[in-house]
One Martini backbone bead per residue (centre of mass of N, CA, C, O) as a GRO file, in nm:
protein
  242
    1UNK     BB    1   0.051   0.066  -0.009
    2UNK     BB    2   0.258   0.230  -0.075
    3UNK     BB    3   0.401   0.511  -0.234
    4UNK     BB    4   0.696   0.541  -0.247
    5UNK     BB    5   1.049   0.552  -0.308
    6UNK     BB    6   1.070   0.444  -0.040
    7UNK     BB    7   1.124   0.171   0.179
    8UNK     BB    8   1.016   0.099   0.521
    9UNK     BB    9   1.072  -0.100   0.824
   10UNK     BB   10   0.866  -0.251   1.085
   11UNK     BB   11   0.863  -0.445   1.325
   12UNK     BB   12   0.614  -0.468   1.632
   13UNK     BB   13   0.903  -0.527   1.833
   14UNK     BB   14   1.040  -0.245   1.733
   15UNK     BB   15   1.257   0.033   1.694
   16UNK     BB   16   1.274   0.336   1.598
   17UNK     BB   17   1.460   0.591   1.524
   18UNK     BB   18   1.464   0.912   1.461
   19UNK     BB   19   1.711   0.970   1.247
   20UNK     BB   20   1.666   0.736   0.984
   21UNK     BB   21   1.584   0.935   0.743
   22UNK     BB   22   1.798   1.172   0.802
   23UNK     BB   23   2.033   0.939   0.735
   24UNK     BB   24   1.926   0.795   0.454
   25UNK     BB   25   1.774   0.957   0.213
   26UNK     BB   26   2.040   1.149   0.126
   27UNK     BB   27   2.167   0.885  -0.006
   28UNK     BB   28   1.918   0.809  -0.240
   29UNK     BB   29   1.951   1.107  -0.376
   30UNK     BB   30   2.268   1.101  -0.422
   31UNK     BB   31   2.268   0.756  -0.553
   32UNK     BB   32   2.088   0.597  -0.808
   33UNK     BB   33   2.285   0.331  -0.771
   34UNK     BB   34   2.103   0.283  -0.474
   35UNK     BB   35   1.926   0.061  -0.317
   36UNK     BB   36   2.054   0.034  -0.014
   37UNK     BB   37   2.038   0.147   0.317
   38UNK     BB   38   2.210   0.078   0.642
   39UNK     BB   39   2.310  -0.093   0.975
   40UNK     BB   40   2.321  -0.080   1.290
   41UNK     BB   41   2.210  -0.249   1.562
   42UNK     BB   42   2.014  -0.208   1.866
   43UNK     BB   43   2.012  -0.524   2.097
   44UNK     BB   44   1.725  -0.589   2.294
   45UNK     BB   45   1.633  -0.757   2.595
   46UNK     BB   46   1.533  -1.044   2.818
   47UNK     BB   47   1.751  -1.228   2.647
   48UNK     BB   48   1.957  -0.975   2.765
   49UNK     BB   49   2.177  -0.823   2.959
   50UNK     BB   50   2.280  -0.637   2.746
   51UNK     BB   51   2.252  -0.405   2.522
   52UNK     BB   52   2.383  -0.392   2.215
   53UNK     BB   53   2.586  -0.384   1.871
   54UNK     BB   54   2.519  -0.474   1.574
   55UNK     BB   55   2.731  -0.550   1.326
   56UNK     BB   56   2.751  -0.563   0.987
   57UNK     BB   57   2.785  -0.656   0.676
   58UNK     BB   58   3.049  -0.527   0.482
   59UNK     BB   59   3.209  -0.380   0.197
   60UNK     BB   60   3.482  -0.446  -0.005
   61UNK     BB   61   3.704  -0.554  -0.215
   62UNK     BB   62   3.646  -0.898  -0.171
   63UNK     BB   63   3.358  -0.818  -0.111
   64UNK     BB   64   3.013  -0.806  -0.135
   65UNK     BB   65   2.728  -0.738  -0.024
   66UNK     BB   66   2.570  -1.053  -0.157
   67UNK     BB   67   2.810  -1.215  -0.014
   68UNK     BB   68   2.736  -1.165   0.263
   69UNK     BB   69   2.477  -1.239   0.274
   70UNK     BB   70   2.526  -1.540   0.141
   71UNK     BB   71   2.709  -1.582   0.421
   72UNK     BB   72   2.518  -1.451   0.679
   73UNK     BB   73   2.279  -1.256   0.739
   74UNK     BB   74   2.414  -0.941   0.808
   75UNK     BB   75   2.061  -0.758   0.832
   76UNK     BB   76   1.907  -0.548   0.960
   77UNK     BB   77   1.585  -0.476   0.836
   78UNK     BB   78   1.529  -0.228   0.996
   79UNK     BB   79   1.778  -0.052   0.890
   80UNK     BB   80   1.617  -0.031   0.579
   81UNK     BB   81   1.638   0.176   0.291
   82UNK     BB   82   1.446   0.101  -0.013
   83UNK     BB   83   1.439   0.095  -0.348
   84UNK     BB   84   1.133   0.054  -0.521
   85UNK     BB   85   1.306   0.007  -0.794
   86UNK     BB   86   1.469  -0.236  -0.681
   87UNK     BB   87   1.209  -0.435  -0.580
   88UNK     BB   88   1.053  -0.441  -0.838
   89UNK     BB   89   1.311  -0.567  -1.026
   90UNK     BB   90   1.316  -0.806  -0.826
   91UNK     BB   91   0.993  -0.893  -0.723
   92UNK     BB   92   1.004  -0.895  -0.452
   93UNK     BB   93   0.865  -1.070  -0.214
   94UNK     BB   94   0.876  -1.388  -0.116
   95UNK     BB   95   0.577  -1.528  -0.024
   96UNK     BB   96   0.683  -1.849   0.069
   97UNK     BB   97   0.848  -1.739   0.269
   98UNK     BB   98   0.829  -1.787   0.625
   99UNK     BB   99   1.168  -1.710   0.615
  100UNK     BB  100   1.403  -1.500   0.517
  101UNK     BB  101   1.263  -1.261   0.313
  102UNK     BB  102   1.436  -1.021   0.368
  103UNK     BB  103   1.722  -1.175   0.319
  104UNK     BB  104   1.621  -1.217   0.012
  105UNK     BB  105   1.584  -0.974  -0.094
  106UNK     BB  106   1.852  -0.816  -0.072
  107UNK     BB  107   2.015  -1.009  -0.256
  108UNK     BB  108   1.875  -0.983  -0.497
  109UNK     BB  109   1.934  -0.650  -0.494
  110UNK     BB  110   2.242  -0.669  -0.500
  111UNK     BB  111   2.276  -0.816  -0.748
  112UNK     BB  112   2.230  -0.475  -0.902
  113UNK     BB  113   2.286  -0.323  -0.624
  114UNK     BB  114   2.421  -0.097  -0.467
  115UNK     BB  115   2.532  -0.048  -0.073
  116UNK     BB  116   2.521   0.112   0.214
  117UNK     BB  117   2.671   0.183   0.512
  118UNK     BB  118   2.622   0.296   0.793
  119UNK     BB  119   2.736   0.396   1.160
  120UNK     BB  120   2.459   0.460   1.240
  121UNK     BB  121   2.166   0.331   1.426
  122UNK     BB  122   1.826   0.289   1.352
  123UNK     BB  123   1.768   0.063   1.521
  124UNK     BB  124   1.573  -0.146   1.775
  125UNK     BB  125   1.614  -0.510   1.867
  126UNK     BB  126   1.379  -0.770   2.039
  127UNK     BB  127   1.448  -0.969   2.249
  128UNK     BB  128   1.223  -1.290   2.233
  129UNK     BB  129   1.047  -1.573   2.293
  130UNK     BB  130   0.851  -1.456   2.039
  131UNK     BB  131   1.010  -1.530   1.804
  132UNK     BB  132   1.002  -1.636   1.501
  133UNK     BB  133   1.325  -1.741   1.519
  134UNK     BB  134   1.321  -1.995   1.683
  135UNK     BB  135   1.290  -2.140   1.435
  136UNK     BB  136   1.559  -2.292   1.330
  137UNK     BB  137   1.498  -2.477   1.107
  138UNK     BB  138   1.260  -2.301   0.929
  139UNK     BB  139   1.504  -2.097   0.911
  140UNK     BB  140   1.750  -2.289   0.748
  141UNK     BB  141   1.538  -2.357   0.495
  142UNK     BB  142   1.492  -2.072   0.408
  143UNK     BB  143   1.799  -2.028   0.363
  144UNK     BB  144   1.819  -2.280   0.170
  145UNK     BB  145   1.627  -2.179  -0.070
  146UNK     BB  146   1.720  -1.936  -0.117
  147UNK     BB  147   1.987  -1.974  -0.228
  148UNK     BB  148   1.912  -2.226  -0.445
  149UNK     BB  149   1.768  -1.998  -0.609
  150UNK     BB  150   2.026  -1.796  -0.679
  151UNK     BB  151   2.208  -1.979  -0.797
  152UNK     BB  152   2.036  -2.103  -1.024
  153UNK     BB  153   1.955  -1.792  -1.114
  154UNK     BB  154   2.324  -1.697  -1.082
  155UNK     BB  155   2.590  -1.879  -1.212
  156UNK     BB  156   2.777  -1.620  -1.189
  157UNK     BB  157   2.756  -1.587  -0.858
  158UNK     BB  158   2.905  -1.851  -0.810
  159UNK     BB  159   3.177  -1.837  -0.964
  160UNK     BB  160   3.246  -1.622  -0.719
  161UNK     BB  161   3.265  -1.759  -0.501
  162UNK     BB  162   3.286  -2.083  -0.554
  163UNK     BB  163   3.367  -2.248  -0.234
  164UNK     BB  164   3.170  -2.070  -0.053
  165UNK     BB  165   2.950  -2.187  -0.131
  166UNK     BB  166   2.962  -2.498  -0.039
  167UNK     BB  167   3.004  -2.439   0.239
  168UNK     BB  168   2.737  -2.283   0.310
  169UNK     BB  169   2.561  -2.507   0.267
  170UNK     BB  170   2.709  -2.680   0.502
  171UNK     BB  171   2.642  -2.515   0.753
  172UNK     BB  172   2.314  -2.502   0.704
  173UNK     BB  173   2.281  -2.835   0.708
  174UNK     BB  174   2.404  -2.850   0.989
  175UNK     BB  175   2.228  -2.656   1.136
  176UNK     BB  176   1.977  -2.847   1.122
  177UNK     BB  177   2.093  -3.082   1.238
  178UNK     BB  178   2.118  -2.978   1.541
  179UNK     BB  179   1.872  -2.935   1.551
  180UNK     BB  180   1.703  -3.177   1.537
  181UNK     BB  181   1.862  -3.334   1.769
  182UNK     BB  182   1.731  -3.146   1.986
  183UNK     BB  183   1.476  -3.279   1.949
  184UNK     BB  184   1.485  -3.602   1.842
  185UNK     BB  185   1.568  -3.617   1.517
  186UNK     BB  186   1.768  -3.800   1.380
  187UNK     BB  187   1.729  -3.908   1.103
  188UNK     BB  188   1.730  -3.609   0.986
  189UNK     BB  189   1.978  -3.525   1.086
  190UNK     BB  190   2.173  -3.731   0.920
  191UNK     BB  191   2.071  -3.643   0.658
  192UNK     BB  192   2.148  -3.377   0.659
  193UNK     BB  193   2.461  -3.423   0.717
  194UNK     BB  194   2.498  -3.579   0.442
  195UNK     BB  195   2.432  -3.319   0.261
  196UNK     BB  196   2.697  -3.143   0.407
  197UNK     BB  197   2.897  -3.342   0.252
  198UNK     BB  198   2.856  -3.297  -0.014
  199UNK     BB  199   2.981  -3.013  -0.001
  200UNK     BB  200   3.161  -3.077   0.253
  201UNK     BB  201   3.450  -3.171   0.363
  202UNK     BB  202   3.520  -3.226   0.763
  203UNK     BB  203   3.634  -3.355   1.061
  204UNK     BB  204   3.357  -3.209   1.220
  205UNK     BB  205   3.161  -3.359   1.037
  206UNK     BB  206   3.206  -3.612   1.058
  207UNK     BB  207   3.185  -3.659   1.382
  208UNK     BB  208   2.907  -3.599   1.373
  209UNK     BB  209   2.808  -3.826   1.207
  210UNK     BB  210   2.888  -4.060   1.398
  211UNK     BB  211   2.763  -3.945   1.679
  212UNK     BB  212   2.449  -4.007   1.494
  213UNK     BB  213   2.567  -4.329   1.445
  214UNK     BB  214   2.555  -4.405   1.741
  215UNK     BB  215   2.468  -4.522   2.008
  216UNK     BB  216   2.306  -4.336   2.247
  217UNK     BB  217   2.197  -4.057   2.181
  218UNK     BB  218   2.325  -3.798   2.383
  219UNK     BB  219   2.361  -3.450   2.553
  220UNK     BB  220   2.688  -3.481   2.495
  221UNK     BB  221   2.709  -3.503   2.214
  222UNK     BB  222   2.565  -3.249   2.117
  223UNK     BB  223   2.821  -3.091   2.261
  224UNK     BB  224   3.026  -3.161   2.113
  225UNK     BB  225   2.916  -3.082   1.866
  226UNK     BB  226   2.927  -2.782   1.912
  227UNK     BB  227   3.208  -2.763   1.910
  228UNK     BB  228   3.214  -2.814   1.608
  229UNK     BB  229   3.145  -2.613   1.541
  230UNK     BB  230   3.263  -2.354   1.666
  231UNK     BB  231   3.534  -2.435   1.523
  232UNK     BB  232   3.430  -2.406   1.202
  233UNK     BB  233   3.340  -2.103   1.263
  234UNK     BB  234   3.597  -1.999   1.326
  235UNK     BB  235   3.795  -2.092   1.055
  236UNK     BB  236   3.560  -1.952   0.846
  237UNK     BB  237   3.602  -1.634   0.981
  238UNK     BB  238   3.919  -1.646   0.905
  239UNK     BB  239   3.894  -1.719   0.583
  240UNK     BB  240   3.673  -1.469   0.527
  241UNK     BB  241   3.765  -1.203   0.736
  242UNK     BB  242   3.531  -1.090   0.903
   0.00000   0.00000   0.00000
């Protein structure tokens, strides 16, 4: 129903800053071909000792803004004030998916155009028991069909990831299997485990292969997986720069 040439979101559950607009309308007047522009967001609520600034992730010489979103999924969208002709040439929102809707939209719209990241924060966003994003499962399942998808229809955009798209699907599978282990739903954990071998192999993914198809699979061998996931995401943290 908007009708404006920019457009701003806020969740329910969220605040957004009184000068958001005041910051961020002038790099869309004054840079027509900048799709979109974000920045850090402030995280606060009751799941949290105290609120903090969550910096998401930037350009660089090394990577595109649509590379760290396909990498990372770090912009919170409540920060994003998106040009209208931007995501009408994406096609707007993928109505289909239930989870991951706002960086699938991101991702598109950046594979096309500039995205701008400013310094200050201009949304607080509010964590607490009741968020949608708590379903861990149906969430990293919207971002593999995102990714799957994006990658399907720009075949040139995996070649220039490379090794990095396998590497982030089999992260995304593993994080799947995670959850499931964690539900005690084992078959489906394994079934996803062997997926993200299928993209990448690791010492670390192996292990945890073992421990779900070991007997008597219990809250031990999970943190056990856990710490192997931590020491994974350690690694490619420090290989991808971020």
């Amino acid at each position: 129903m908007a009708r404006g040439a920019y457009l701003a979101f806020l969740d329910s559950d969220d605040v957004l800053l009184p000068d958001k607009l005041d910051l961020q309308v002038p790099v869309l007047d004054a840079q027509d071909d900048v799709g979109f522009v974000y920045g850090p967001i402030v995280v606060f609520g009751p799941e949290l000792a105290a609120e903090h600034l969550d910096t998401p992730i930037r350009p660089t010489a090394e990577r595109s803004v649509a590379e760290g979103l396909f990498l990372t999924t770090r912009v919170g969208f409540g920060s994003v004030l998106l040009r209208r002709a931007a995501v009408e040439q994406a096609g707007g929102f993928d109505e289909t998916l239930r989870y991951n809707e706002d960086t699938d939209l991101l991702l598109r719209v950046a594979l096309n155009w500039k995205a701008v990241c400013i310094e200050a924060p201009t949304v607080r966003q509010r964590w607490h028991s009741g968020r949608k994003s708590r379903d861990e499962v149906a969430l990293q399942r919207a971002v593999l069909r995102s990714m799957q998808q994006v990658l399907d229809a720009r075949p040139e955009f995996r070649v220039q990831l490379g090794a990095r798209a396998e590497a982030r699907l089999a992260e995304v599978h593993w994080a799947i299997s995670r959850a499931l282990a964690e539900r005690n739903e084992i078959a489906a954990a394994r079934a996803e485990a062997a997926a993200a071998w299928r993209h990448r192999h690791s010492f670390a993914l192996a292990a945890w292969r073992t421990i779900l198809t070991g007997p008597g699979f219990a809250p031990a061998a999970l943190r056990a997986g856990r710490l192997l996931a931590r020491g994974l995401g350690f690694l490619q943290v420090r290989l991808r720069g971020v």
